[in-house]
C-alpha positions as CSV (number, residue, x, y, z in Angstrom):
1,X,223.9,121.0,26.0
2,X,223.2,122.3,23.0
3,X,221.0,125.7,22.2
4,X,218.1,123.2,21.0
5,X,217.6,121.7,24.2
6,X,215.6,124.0,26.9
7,X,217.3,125.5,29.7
8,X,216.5,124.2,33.2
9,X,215.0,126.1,35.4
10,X,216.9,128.6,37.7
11,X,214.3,128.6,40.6
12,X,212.6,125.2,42.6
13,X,209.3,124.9,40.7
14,X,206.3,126.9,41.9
15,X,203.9,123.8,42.5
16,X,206.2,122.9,45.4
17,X,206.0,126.4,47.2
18,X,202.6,126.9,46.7
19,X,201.6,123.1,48.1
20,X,203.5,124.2,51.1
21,X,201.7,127.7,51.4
22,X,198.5,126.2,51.0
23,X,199.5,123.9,53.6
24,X,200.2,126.1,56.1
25,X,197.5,128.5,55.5
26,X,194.8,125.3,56.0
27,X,196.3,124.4,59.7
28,X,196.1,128.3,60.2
29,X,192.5,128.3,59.1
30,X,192.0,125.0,61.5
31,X,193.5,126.6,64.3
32,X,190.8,129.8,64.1
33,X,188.0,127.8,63.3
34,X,188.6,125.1,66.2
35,X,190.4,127.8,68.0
36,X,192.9,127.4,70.8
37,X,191.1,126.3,73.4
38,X,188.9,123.1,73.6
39,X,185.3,124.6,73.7
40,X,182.1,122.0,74.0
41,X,181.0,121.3,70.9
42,X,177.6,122.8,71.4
43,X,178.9,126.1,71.9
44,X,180.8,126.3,68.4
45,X,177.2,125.0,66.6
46,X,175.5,127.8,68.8
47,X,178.2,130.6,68.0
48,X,178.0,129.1,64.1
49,X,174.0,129.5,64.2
50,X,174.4,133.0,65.5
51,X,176.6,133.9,62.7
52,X,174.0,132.2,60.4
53,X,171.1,134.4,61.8
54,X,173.1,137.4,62.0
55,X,174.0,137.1,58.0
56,X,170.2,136.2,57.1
57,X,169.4,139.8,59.3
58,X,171.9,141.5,57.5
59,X,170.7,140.2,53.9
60,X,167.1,140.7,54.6
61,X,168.2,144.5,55.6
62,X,169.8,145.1,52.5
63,X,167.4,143.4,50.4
64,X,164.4,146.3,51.8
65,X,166.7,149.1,51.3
């Protein structure tokens, strides 16, 4: 090797790690959004269009004061 030619890197490359991170932080988000247990489907859209009317409450609210 001569001091033209560029080192090689120490450490694995970062794009590795972080496609594993991201990885694992998307079956985490899975799991809480599906959640553990096998609910009907109707009761995740009704707990999702609670959430939806409870955020359009709470922006309305801050919008009048």
């Amino acid at each position: 090797m001569t001091s033209a030619e560029p080192m090689r890197p120490a450490v694995p490359r970062t794009f590795e790690a972080t496609a594993s991170v991201l990885a694992a932080f998307q079956l985490v988000e899975d799991a809480h959004y599906l959640g553990s247990d096998r609910r009907p489907r109707r009761h995740r859209a009704r707990t999702m269009a609670e959430r939806a009317v409870a955020d359009r409450k709470l922006a309305r609210a801050l919008r009048a004061s």
